[in-house]
PyMOL CGO cylinders between C-alpha atoms (Angstrom):
from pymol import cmd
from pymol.cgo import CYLINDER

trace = [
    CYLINDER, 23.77, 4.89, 7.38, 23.19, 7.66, 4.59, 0.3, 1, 1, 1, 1, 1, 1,
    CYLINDER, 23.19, 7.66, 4.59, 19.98, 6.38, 3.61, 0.3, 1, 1, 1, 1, 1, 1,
    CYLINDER, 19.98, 6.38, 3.61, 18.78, 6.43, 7.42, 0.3, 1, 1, 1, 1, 1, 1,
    CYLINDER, 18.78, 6.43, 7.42, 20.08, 9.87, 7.88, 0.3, 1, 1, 1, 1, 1, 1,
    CYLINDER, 20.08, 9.87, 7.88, 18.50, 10.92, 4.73, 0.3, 1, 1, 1, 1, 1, 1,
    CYLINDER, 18.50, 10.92, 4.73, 15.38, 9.02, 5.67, 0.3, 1, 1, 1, 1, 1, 1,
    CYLINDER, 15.38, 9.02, 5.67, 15.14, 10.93, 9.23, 0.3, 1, 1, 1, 1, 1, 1,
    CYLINDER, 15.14, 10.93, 9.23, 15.70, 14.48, 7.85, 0.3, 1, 1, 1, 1, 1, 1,
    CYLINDER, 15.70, 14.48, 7.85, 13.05, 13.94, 4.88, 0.3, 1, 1, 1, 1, 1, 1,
    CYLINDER, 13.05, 13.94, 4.88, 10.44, 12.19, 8.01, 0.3, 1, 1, 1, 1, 1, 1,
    CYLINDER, 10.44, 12.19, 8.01, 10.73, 15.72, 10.01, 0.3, 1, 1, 1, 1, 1, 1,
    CYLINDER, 10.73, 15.72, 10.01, 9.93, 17.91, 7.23, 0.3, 1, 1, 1, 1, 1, 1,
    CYLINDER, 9.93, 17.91, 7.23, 7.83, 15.71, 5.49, 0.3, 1, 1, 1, 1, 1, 1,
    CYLINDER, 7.83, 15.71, 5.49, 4.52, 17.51, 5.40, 0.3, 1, 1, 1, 1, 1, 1,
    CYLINDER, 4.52, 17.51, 5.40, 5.77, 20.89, 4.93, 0.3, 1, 1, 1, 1, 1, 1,
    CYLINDER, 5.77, 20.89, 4.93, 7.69, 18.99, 1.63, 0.3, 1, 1, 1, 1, 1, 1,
    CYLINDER, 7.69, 18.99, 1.63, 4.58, 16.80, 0.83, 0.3, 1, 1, 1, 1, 1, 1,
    CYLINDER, 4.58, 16.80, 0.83, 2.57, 20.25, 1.54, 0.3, 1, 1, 1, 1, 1, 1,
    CYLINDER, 2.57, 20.25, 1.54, 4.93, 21.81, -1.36, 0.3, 1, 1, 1, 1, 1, 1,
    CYLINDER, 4.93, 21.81, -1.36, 4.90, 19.75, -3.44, 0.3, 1, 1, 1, 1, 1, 1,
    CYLINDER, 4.90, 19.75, -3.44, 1.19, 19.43, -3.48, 0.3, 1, 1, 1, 1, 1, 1,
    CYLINDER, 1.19, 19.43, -3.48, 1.22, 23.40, -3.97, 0.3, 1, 1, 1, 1, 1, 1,
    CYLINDER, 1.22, 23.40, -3.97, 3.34, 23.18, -6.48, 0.3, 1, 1, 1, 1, 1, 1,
    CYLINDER, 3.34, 23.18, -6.48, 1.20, 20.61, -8.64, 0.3, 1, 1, 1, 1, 1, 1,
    CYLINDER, 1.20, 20.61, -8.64, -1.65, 22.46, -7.85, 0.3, 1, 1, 1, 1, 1, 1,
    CYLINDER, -1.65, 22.46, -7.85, -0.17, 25.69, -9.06, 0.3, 1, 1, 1, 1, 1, 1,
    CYLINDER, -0.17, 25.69, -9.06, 0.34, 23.61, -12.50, 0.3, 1, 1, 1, 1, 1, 1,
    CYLINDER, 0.34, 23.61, -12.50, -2.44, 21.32, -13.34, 0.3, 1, 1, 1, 1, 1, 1,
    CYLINDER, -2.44, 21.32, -13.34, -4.74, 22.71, -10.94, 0.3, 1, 1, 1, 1, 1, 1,
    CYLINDER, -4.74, 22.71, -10.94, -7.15, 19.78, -8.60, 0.3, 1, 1, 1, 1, 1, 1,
    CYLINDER, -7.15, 19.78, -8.60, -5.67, 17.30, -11.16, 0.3, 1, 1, 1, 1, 1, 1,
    CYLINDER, -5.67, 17.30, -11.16, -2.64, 18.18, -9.84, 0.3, 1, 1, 1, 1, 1, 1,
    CYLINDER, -2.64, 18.18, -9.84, -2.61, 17.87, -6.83, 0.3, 1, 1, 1, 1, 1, 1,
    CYLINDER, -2.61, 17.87, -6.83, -4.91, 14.76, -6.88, 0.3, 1, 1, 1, 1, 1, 1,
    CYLINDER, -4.91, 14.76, -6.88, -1.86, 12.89, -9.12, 0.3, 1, 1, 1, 1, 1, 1,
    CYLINDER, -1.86, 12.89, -9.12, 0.70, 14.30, -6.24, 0.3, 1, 1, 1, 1, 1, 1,
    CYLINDER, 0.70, 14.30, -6.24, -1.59, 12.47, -3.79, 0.3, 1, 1, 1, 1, 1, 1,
    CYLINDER, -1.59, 12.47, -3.79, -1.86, 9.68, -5.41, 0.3, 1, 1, 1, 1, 1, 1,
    CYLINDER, -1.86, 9.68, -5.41, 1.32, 8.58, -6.27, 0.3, 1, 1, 1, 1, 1, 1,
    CYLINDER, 1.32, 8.58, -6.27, 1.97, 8.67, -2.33, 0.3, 1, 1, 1, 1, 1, 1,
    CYLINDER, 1.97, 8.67, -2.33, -0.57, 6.11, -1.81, 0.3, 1, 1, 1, 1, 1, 1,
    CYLINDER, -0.57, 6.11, -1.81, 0.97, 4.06, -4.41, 0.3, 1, 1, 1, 1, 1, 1,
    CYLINDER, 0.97, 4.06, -4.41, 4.22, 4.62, -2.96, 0.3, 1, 1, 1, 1, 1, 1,
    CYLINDER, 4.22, 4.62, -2.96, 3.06, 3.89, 0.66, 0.3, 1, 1, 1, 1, 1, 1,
    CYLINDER, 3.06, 3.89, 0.66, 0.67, 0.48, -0.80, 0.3, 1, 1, 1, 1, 1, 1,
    CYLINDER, 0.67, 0.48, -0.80, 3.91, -0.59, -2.09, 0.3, 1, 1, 1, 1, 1, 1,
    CYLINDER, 3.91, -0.59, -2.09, 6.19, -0.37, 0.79, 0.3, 1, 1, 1, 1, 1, 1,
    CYLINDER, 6.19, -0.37, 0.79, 3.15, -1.92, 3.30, 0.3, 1, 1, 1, 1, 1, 1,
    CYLINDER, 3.15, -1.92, 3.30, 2.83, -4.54, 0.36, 0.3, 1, 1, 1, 1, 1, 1,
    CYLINDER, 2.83, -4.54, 0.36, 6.64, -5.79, 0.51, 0.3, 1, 1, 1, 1, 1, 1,
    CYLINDER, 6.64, -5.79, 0.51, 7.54, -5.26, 3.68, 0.3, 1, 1, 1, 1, 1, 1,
    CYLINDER, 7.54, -5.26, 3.68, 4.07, -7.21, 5.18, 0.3, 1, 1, 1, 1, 1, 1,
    CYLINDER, 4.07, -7.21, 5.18, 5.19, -10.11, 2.89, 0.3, 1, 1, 1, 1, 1, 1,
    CYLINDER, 5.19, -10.11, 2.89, 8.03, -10.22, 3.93, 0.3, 1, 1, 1, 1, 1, 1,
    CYLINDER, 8.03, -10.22, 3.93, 7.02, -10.38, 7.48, 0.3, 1, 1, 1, 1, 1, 1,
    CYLINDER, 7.02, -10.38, 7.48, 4.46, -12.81, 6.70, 0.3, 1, 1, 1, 1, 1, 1,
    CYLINDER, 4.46, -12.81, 6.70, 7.28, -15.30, 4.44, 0.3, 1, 1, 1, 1, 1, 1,
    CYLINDER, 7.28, -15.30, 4.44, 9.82, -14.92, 7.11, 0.3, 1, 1, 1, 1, 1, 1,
    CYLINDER, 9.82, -14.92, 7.11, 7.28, -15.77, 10.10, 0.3, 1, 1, 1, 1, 1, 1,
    CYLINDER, 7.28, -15.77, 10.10, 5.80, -18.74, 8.28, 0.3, 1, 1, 1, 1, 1, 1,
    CYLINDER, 5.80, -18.74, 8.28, 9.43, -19.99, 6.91, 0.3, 1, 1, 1, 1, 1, 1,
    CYLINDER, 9.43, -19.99, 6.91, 10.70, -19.77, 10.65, 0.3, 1, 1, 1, 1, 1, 1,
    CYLINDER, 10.70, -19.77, 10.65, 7.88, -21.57, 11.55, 0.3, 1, 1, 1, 1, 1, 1,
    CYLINDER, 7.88, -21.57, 11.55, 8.49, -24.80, 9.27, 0.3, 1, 1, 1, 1, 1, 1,
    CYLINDER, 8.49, -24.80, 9.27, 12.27, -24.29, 10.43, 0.3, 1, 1, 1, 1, 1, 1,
    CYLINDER, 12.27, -24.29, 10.43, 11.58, -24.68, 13.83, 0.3, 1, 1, 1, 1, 1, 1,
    CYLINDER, 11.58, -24.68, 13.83, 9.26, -27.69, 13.46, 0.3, 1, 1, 1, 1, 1, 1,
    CYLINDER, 9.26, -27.69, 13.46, 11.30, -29.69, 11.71, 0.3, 1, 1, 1, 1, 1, 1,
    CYLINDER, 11.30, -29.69, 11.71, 14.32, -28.60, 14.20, 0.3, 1, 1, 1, 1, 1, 1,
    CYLINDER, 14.32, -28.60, 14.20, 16.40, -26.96, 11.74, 0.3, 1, 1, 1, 1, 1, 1,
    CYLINDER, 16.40, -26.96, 11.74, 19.76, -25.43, 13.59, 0.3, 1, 1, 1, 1, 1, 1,
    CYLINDER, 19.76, -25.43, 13.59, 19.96, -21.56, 14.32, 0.3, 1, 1, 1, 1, 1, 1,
    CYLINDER, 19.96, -21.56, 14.32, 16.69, -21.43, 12.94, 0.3, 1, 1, 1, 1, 1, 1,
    CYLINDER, 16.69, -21.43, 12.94, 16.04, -18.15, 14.00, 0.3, 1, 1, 1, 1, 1, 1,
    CYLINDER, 16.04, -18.15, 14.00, 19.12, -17.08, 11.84, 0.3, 1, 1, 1, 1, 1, 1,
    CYLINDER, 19.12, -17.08, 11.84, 18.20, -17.97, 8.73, 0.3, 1, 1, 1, 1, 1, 1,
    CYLINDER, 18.20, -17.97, 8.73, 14.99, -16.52, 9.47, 0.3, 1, 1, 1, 1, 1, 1,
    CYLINDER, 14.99, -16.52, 9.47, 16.65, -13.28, 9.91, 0.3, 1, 1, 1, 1, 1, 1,
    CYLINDER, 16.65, -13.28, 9.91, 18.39, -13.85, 6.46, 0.3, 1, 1, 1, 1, 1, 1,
    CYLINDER, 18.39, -13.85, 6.46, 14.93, -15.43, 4.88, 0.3, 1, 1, 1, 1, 1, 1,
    CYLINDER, 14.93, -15.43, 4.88, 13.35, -11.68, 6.03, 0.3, 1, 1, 1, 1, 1, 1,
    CYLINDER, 13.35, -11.68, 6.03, 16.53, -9.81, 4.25, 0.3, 1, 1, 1, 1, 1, 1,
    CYLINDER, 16.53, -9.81, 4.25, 16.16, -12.28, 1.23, 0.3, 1, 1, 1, 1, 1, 1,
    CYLINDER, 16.16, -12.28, 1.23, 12.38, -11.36, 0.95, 0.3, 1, 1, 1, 1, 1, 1,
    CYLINDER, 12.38, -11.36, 0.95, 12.58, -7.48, 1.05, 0.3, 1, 1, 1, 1, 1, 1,
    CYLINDER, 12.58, -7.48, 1.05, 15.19, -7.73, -1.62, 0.3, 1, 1, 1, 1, 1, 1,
    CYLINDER, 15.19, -7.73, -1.62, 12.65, -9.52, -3.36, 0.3, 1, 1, 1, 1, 1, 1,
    CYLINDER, 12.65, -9.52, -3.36, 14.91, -12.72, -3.61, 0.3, 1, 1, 1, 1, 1, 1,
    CYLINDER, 14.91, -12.72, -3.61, 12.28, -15.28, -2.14, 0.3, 1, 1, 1, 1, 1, 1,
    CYLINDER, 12.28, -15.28, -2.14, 12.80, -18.03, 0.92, 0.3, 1, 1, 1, 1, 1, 1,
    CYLINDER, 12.80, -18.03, 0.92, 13.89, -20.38, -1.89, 0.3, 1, 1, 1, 1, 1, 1,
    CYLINDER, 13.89, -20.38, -1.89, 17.44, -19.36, -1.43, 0.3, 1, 1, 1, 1, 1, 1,
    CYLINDER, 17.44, -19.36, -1.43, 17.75, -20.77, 2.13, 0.3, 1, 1, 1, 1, 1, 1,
    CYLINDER, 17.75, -20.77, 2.13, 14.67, -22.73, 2.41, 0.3, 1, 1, 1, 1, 1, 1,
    CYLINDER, 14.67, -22.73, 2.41, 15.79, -25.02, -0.82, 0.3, 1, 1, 1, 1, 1, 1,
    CYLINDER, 15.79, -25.02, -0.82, 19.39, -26.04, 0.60, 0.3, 1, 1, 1, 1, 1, 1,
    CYLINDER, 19.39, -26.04, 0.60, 17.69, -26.39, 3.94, 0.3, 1, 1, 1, 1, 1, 1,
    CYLINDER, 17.69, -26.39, 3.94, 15.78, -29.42, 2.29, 0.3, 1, 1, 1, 1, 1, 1,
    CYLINDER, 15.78, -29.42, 2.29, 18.48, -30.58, -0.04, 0.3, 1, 1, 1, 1, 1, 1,
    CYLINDER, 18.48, -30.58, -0.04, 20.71, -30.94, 3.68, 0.3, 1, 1, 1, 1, 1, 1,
    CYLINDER, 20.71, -30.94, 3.68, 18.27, -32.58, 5.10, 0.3, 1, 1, 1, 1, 1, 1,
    CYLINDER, 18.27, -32.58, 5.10, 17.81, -35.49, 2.21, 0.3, 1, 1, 1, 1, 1, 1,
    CYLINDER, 17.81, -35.49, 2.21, 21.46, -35.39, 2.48, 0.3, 1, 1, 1, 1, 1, 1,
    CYLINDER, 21.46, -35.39, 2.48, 21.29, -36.25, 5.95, 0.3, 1, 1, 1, 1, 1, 1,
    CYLINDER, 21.29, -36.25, 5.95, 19.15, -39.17, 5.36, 0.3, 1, 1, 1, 1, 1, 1,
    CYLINDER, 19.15, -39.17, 5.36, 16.30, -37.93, 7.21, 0.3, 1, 1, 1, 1, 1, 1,
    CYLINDER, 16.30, -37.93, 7.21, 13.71, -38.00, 4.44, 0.3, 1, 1, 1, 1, 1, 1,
    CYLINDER, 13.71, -38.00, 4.44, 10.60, -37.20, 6.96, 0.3, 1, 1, 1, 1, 1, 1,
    CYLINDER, 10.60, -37.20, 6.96, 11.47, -34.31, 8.14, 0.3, 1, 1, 1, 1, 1, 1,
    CYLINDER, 11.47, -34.31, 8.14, 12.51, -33.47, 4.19, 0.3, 1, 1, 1, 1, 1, 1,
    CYLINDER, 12.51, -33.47, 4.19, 9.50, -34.01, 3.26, 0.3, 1, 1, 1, 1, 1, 1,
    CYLINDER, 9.50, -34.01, 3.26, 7.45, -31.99, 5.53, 0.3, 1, 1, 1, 1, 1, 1,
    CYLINDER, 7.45, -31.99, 5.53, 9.76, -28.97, 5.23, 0.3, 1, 1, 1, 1, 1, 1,
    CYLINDER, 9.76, -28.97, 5.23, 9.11, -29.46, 0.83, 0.3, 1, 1, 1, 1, 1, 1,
    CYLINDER, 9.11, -29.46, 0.83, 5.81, -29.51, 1.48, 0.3, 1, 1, 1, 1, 1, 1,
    CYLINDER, 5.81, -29.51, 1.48, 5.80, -26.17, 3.32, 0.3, 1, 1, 1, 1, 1, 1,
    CYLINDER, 5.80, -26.17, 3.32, 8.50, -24.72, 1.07, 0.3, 1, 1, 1, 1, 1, 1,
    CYLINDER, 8.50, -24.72, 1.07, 5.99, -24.76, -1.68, 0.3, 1, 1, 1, 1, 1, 1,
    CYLINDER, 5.99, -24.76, -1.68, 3.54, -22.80, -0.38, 0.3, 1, 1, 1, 1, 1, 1,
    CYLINDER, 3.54, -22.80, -0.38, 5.59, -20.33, 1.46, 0.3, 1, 1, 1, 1, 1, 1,
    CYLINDER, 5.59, -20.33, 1.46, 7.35, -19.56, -1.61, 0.3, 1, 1, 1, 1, 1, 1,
    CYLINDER, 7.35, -19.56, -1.61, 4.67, -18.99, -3.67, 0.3, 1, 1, 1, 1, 1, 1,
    CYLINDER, 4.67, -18.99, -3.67, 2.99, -16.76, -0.98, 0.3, 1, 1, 1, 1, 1, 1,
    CYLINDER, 2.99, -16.76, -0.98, 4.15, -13.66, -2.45, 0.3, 1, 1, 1, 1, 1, 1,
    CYLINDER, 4.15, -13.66, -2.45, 2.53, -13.64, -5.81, 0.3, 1, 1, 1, 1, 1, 1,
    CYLINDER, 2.53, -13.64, -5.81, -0.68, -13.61, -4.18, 0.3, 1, 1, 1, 1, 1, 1,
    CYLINDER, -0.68, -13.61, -4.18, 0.03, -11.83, -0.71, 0.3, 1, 1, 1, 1, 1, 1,
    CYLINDER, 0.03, -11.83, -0.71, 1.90, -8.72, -1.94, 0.3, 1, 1, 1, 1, 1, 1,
    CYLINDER, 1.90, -8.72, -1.94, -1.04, -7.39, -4.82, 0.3, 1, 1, 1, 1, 1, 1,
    CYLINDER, -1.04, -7.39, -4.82, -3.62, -7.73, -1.91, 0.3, 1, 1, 1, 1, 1, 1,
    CYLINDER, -3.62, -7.73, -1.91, -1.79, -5.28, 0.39, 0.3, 1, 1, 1, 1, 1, 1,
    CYLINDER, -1.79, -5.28, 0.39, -0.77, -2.91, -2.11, 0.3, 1, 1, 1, 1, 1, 1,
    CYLINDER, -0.77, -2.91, -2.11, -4.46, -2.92, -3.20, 0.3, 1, 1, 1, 1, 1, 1,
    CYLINDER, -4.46, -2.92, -3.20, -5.13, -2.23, 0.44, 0.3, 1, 1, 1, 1, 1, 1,
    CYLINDER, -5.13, -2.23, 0.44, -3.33, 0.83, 0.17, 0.3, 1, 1, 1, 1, 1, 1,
    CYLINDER, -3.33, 0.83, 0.17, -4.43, 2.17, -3.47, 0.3, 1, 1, 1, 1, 1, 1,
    CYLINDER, -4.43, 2.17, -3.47, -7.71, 2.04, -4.65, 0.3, 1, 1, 1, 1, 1, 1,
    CYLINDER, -7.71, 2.04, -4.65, -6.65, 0.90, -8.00, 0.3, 1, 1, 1, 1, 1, 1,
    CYLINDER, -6.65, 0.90, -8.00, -7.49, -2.14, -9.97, 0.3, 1, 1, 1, 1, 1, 1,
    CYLINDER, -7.49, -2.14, -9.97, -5.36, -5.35, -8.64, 0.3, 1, 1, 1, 1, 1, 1,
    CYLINDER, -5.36, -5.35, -8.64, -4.77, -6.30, -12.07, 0.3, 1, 1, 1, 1, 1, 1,
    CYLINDER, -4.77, -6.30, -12.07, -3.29, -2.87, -12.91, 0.3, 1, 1, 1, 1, 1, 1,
    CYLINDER, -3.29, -2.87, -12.91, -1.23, -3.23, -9.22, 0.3, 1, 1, 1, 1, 1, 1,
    CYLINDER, -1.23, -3.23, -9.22, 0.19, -6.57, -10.25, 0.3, 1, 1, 1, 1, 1, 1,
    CYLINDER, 0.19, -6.57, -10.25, 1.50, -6.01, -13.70, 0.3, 1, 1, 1, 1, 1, 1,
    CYLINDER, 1.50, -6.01, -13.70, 3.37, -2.46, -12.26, 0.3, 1, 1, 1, 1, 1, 1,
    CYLINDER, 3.37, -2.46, -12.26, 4.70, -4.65, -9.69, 0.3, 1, 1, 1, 1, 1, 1,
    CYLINDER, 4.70, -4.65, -9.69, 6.18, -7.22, -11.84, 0.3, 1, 1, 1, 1, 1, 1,
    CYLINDER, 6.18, -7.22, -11.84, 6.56, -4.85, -15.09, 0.3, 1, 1, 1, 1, 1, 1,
    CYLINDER, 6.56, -4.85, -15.09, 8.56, -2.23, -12.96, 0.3, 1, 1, 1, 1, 1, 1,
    CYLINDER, 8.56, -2.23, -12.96, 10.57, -5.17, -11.25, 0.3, 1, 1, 1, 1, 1, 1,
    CYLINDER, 10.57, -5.17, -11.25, 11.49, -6.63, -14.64, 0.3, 1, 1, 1, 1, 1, 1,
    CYLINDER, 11.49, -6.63, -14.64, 12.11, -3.17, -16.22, 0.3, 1, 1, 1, 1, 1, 1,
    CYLINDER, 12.11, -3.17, -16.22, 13.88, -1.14, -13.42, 0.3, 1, 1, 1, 1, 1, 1,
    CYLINDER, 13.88, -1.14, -13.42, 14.90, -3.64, -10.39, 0.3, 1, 1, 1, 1, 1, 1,
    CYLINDER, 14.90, -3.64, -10.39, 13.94, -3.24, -7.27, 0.3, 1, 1, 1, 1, 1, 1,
    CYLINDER, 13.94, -3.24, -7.27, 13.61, 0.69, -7.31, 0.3, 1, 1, 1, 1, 1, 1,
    CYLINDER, 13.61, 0.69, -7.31, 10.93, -0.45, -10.28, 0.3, 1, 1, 1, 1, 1, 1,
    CYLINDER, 10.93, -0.45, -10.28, 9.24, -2.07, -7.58, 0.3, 1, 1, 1, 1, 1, 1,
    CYLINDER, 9.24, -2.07, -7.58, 7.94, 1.39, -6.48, 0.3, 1, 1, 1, 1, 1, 1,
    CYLINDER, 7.94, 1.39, -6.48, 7.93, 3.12, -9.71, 0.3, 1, 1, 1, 1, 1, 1,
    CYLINDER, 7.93, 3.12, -9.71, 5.58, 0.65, -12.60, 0.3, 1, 1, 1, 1, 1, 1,
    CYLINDER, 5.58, 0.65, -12.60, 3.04, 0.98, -10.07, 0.3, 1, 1, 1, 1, 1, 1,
    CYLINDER, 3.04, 0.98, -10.07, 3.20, 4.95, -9.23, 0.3, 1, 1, 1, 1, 1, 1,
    CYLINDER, 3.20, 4.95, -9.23, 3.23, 5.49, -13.11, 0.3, 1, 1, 1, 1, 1, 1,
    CYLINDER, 3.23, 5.49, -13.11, 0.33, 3.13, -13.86, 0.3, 1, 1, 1, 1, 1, 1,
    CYLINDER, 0.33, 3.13, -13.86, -1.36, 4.43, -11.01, 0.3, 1, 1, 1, 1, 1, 1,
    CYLINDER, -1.36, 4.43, -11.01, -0.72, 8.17, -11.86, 0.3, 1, 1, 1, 1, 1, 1,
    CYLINDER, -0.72, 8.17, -11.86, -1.06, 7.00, -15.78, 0.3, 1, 1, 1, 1, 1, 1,
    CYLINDER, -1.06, 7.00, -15.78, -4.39, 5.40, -14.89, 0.3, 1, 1, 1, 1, 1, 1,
    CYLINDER, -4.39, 5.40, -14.89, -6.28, 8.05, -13.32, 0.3, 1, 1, 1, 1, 1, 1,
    CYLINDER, -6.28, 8.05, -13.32, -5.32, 10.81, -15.72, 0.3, 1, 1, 1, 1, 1, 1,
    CYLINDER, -5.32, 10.81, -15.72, -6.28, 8.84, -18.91, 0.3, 1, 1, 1, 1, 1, 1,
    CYLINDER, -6.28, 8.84, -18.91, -9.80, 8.36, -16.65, 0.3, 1, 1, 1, 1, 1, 1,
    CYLINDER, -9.80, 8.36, -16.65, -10.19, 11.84, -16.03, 0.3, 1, 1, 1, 1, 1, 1,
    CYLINDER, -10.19, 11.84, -16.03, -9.19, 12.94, -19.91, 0.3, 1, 1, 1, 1, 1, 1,
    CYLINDER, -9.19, 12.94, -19.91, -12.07, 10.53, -20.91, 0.3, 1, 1, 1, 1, 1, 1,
    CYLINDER, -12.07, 10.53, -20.91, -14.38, 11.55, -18.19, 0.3, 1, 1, 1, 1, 1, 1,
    CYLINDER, -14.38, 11.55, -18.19, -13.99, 15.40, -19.96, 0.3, 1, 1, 1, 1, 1, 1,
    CYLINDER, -13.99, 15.40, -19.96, -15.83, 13.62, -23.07, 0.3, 1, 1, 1, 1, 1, 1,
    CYLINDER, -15.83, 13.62, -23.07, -18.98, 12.90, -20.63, 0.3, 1, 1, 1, 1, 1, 1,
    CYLINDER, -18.98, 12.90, -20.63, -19.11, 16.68, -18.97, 0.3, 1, 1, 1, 1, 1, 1,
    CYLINDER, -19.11, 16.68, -18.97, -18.46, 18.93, -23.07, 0.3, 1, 1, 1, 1, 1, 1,
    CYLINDER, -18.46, 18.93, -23.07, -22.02, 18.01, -24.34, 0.3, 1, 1, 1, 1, 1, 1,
    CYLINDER, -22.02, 18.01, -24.34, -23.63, 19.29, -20.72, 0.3, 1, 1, 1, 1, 1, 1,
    CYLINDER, -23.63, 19.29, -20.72, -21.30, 21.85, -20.62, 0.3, 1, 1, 1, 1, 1, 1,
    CYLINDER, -21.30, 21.85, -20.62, -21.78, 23.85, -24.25, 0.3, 1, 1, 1, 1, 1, 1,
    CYLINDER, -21.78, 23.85, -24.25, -25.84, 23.26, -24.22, 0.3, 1, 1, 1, 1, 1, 1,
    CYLINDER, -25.84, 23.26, -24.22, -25.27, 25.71, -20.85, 0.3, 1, 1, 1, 1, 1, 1,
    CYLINDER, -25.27, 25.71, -20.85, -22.93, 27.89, -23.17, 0.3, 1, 1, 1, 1, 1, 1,
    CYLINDER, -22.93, 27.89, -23.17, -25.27, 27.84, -25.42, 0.3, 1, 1, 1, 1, 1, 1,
    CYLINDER, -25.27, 27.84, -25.42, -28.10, 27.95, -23.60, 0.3, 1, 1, 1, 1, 1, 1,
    CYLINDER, -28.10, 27.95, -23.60, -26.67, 31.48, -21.53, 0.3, 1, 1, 1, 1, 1, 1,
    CYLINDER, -26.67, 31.48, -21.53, -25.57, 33.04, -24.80, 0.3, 1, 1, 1, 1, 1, 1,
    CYLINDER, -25.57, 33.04, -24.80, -29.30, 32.63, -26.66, 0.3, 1, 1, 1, 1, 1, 1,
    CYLINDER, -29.30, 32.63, -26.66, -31.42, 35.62, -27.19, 0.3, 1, 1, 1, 1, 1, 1,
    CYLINDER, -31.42, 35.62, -27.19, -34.28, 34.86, -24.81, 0.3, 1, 1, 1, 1, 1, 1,
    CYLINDER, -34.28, 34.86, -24.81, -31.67, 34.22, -21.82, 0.3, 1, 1, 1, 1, 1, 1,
    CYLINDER, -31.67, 34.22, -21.82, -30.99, 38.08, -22.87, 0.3, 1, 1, 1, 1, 1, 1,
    CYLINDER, -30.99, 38.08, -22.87, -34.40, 39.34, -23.07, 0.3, 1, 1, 1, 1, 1, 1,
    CYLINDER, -34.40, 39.34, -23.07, -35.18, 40.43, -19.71, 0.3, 1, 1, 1, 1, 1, 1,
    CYLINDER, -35.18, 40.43, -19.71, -38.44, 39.08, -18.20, 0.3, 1, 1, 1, 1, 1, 1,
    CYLINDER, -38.44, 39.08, -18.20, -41.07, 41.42, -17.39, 0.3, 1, 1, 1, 1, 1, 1,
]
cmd.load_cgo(trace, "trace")
């Protein structure tokens, strides 16, 4: 209930903080600034659209094989399957026992059609989540995955969010430091060029 309350009261004043804050960067690295400020929020955004859509898109599809096979309170444990996925924990957690029960049972069919959907389903993510997020950030999807997993490993789930805002952020600075190396050459022949005596002489 905190974090919604939070959550409403930071949505209301959100451009005027987003508007400071953009300001403020400005005010210390100047267009660099602010373009880092604006970036990070589309790798913040990327990544929220990235795990919540896979989660939609696991849940919907494990529901799916649950109903098929005419699991029990299926729509249940697809409410816990969505939960389980935007904690990052994977359908595997109710989708394994789910098959286990049902070799249990002694209905090896049905057991077998819900494995063979498991698989897929719970491998969805790894291959799902990077494509949003690169949606959302124009950044390499190589770069996108390993902040994904690297921040994950690192931090948790808040590292979710951060590996790929800092190797976003990280990634277009370093570009734009070795980008300076293409524009000094052009730039001190124009120095040099302003400063000579016949751009003194005036022309008759």
């Amino acid at each position: 209930m905190l974090t919604l309350v939070i959550a409403a009261i930071l949505y209301t004043t959100g451009e005027t903080a987003a508007s400071g804050v953009r300001r403020f960067a400005r005010r210390l690295a100047g267009d660099r600034g602010d373009d880092s400020v604006v970036l990070a929020g589309q790798a913040i955004r990327a990544v929220a659209l990235g795990v919540v859509g896979t989660a939609l898109v696991q849940s919907v599809a494990a529901g799916i094989g649950l109903a098929v096979v005419g699991i029990p309170y299926a729509a249940v444990l697809t409410a816990i399957i969505l939960v389980l996925c935007i904690a990052q924990l994977g359908p595997l957690l109710v989708l394994a026992p789910v098959v286990a029960w049902l070799y249990w049972s002694g209905d090896a069919v049905r057991g077998t059609v819900l494995l063979i959907w498991t698989v897929p389903v719970g491998v969805l993510d790894n291959v799902l989540r990077p494509m949003l997020i690169k949606r959302g950030a124009d950044l390499p999807l190589l770069l996108i995955f390993a902040g994904v997993i690297g921040g994950l490993v690192s931090f948790g789930i808040i590292g979710l969010f951060l590996g790929p805002v800092i190797l976003a952020v990280t990634y277009r600075l370093l570009g734009a430091w070795i980008a300076d190396i293409d524009r000094q050459p052009g730039e001190a022949n124009d120095a040099a060029a302003a400063t000579s005596p016949e751009a003194r002489t005036p022309r008759t």
